[in-house]
Structure formats: structure tokens, C-alpha cells
N, CA, C and O atoms as a DFTB+ gen file, in Angstrom:
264 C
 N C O
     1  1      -9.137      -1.339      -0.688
     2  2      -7.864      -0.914      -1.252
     3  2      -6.966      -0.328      -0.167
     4  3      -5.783      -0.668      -0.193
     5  1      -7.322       0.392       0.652
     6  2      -6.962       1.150       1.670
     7  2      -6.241       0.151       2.506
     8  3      -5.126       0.623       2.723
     9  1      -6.386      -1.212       3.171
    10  2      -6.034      -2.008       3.588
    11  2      -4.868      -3.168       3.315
    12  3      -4.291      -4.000       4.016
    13  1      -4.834      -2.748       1.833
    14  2      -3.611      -3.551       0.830
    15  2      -2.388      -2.384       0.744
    16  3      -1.179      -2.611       0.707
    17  1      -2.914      -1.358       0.728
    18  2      -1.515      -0.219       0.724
    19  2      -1.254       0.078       2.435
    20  3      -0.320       0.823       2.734
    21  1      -2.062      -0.495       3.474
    22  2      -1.627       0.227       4.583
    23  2      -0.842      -1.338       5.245
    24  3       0.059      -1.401       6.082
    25  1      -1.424      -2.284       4.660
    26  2      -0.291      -3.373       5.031
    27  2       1.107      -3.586       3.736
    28  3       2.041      -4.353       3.504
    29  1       0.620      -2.644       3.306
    30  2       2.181      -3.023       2.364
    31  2       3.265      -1.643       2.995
    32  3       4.495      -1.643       3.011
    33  1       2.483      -0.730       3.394
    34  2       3.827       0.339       4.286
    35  2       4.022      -0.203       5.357
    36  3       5.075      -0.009       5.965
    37  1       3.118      -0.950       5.796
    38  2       3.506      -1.668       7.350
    39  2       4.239      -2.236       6.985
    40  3       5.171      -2.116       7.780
    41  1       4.649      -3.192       5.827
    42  2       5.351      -4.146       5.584
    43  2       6.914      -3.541       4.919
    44  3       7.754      -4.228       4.339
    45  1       6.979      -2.158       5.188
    46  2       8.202      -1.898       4.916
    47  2       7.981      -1.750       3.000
    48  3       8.970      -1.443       2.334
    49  1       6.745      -1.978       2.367
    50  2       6.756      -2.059       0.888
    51  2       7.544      -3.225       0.509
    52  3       8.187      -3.103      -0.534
    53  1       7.648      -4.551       1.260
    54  2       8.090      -5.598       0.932
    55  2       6.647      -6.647       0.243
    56  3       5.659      -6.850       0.948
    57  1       6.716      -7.007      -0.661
    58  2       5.616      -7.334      -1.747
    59  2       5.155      -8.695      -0.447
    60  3       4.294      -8.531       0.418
    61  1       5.909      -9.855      -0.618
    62  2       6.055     -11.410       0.107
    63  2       5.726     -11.101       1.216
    64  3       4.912     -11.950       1.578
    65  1       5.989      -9.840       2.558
    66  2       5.641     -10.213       4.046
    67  2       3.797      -9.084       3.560
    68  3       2.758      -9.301       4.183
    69  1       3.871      -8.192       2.595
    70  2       2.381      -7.820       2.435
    71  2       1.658      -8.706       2.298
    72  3       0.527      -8.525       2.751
    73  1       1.947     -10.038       1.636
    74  2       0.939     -10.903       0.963
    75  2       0.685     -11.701       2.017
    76  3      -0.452     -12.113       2.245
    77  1       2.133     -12.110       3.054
    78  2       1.583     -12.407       3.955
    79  2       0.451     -12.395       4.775
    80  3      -0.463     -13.183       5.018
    81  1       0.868     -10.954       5.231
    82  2      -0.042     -10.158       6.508
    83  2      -1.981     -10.428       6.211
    84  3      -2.988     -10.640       6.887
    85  1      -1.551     -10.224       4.602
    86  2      -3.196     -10.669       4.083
    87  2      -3.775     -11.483       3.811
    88  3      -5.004     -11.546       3.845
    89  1      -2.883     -12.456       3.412
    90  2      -3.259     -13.777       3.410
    91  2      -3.366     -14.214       1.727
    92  3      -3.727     -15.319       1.324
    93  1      -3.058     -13.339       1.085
    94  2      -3.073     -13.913      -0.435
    95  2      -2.131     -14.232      -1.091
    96  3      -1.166     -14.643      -0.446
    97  1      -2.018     -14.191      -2.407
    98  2      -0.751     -14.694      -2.900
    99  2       0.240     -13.677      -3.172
   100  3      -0.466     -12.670      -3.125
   101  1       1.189     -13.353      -3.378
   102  2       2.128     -12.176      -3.829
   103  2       1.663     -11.792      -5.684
   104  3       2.074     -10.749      -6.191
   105  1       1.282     -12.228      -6.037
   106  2       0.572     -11.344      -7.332
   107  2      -0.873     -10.850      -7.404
   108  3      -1.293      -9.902      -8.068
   109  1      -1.588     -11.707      -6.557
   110  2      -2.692     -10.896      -5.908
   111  2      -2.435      -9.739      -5.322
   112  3      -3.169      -8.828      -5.705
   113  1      -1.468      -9.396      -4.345
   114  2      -1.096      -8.463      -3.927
   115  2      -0.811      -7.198      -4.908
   116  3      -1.169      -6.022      -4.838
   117  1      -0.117      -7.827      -5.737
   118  2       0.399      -7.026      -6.925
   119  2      -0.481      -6.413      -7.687
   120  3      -0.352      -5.229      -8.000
   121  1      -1.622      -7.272      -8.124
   122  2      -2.733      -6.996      -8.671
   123  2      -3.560      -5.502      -7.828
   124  3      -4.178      -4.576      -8.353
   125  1      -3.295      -5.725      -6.573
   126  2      -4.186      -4.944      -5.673
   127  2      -3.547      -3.684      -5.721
   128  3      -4.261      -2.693      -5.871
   129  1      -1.605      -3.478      -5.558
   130  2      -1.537      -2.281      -5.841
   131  2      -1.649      -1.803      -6.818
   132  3      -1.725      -0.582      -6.682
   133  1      -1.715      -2.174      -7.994
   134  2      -1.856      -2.208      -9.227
   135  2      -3.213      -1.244      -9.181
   136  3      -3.292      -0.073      -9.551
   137  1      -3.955      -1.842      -8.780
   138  2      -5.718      -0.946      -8.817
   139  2      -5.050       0.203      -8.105
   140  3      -4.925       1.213      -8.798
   141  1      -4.612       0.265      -6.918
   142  2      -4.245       1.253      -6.332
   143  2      -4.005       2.521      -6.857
   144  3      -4.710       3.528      -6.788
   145  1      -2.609       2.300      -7.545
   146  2      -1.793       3.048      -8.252
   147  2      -2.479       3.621      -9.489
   148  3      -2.110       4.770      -9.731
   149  1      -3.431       3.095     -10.381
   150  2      -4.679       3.534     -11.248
   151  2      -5.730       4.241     -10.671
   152  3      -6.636       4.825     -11.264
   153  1      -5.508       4.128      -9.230
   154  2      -6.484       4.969      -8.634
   155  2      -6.526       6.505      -8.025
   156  3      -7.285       7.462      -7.872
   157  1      -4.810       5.946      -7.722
   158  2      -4.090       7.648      -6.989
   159  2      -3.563       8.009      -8.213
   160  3      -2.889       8.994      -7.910
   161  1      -3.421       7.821      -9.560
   162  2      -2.850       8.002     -10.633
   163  2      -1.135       8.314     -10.130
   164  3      -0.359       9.205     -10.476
   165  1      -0.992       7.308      -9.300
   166  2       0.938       7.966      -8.569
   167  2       1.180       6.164      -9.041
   168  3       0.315       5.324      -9.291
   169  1       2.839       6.012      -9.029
   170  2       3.061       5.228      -8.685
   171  2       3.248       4.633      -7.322
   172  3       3.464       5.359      -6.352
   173  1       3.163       3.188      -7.214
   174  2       3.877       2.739      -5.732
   175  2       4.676       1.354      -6.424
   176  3       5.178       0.696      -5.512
   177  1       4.869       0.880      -7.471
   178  2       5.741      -0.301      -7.134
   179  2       7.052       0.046      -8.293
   180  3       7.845      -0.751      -8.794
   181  1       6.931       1.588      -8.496
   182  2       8.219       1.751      -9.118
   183  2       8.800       3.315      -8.890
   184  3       8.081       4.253      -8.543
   185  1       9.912       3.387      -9.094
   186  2      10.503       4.626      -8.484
   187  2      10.314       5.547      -9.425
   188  3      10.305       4.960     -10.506
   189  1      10.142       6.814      -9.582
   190  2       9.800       7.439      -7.753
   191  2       8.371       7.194      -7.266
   192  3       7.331       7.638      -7.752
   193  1       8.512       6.505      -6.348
   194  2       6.443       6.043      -5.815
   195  2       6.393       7.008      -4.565
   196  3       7.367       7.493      -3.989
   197  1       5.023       7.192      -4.258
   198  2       4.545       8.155      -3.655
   199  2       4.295       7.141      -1.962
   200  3       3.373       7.390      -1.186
   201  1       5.215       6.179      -1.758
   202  2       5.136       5.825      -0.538
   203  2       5.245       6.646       0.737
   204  3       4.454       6.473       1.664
   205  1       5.997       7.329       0.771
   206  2       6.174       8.558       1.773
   207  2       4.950       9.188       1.954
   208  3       4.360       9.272       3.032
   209  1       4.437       9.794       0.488
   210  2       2.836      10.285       0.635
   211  2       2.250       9.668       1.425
   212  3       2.277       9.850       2.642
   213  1       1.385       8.511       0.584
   214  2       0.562       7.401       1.276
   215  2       1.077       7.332       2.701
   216  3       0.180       7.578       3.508
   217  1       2.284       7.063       3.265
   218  2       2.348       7.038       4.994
   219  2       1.503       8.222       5.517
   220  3       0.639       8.300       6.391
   221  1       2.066       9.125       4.663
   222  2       1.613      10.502       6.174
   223  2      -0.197      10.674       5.808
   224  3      -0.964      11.032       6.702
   225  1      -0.647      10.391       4.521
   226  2      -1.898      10.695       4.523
   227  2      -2.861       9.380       5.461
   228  3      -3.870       9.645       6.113
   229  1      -2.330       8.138       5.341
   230  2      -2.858       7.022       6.415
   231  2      -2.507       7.605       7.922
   232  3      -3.322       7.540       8.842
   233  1      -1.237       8.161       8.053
   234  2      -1.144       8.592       9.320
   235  2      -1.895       9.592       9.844
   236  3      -2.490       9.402      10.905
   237  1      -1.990      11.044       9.037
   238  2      -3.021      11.792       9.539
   239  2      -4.301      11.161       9.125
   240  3      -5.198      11.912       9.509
   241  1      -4.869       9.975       8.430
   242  2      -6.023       9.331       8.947
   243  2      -6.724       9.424       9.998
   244  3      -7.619      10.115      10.484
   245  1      -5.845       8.225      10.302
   246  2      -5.441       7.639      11.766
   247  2      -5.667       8.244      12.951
   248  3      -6.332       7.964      13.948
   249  1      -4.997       9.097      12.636
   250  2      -4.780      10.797      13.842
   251  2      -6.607      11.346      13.771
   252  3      -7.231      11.622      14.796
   253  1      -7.055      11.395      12.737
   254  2      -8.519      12.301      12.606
   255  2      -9.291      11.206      13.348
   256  3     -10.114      11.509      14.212
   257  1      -8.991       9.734      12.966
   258  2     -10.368       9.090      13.170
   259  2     -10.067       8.446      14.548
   260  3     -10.639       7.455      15.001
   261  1      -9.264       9.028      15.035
   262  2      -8.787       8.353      16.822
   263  2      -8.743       6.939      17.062
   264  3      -8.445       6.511      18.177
């Protein structure tokens, strides 16, 4: 899951260049944030979504795991 929301902020939260980057279809994608968003109980594919969140918590990830 972690990998479908960190290429969809890479992707600017553009649905079509996420599905890209992963290689599936754009409702697969959809499907995936979909679990996501049931998972952080936040939204991400409607306003107000917690995209800003999700950046800085992948970023201080990132930062912990060097």
C-alpha cells in the first residue's frame, strides 16, 4: 500500500501518470487508494485529503530509515 500512495505524491496525486509509474491500470490504482484511505480512515481522492500528511510522514520515513 505504502508504494501506491508514495507513487501517487510523486506523481503530483495525478491518478493516469500514478498508474503509470506502476504499471497498472488507472482504476486499479483507484482501487488501491481506495484500500488506502479505509486504512488511514482520511481521505486522499477527495477534498479535503490528507495528502500533505501522507508527504511529510513518507518523508520523515525516509529521513529515519536513511
Amino acid at each position: 500500500m505504502i508504494d501506491t500512495v508514495r507513487a501517487w505524491l510523486d506523481a503530483d496525486t495525478h491518478l493516469v501518470t500514478t498508474s503509470t509509474a506502476l504499471g497498472i491500470s488507472p482504476s486499479a490504482t483507484r482501487k488501491r487508494l481506495v484500500r488506502a484511505e479505509q486504512a488511514l480512515g482520511r481521505s486522499l481522492l477527495h477534498a479535503p485529503n490528507a495528502r500533505h500528511e501522507l508527504w511529510l510522514a513518507i518523508r520523515a520515513l525516509d529521513l529515519a530509515t536513511g
